[in-house]
N, C-alpha and C positions, 0 to 999 in steps of 0.2 A: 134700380136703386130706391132705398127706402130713407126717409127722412122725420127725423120724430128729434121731439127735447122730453128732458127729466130734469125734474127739480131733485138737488141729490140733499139728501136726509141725512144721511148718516155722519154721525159725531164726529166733529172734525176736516171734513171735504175727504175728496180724496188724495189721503195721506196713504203710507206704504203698503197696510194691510190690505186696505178694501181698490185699491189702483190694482194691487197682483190678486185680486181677484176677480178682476174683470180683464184686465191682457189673457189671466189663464185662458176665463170662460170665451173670450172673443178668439183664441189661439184656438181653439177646439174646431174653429169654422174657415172652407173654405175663401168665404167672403172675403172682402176686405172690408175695415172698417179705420171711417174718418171721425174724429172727435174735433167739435168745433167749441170755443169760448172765448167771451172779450175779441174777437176778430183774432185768435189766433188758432192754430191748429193743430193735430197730434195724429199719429199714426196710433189707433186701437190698441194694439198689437204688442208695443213697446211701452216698457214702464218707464222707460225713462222720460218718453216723449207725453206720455199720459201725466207723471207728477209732474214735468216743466208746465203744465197750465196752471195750476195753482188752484185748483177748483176748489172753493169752500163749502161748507152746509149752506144752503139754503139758496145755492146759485141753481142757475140753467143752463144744463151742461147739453149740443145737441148732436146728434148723430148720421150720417149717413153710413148706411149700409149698403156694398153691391155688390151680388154673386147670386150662384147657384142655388146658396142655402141660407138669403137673408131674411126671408120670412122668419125660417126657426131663430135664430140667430137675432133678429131684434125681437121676437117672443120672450129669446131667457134673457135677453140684457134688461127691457122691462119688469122682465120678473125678481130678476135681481132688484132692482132699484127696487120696486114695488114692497120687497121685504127687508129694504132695509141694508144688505149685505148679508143675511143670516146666511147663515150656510148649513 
């Protein structure tokens, strides 16, 4: 299992667009992935359970990763946040 935080950047937190674009990119993997915030927690996976945190800009949103393929798998979710959401 890997464990890492990100400060999320992008305009707005994560609201609908850039949430279903991180279930997609986390769906692409094996892994599983846990999203943790304010002591609550979210299945990666699911956008439902991803927008019930309520994560704003400029929080610290953190991660557990654990499988097969979570090296790659927390490589592009870093990468992600790193650029912002672009796509």
């Amino acid at each position: 299992m890997i464990r890492f935080t990100v400060e999320v950047t992008v305009s707005g937190g994560l609201h609908a667009r850039p949430a279903s674009v991180l279930v997609n990119l986390l769906n692409g993997y094996r892994s599983t992935a846990k999203m943790i915030y304010n002591n609550k927690q979210a299945n990666g996976k699911s956008i439902l359970s991803v927008m019930a945190l309520g994560v704003k800009t400029g929080d610290e949103l953190t991660f557990e990763i654990d499988g097969e393929d979570e090296k790659q798998a927390v490589a592009d979710v870093r990468a992600l946040f790193e650029r912002n959401f672009a796509i």
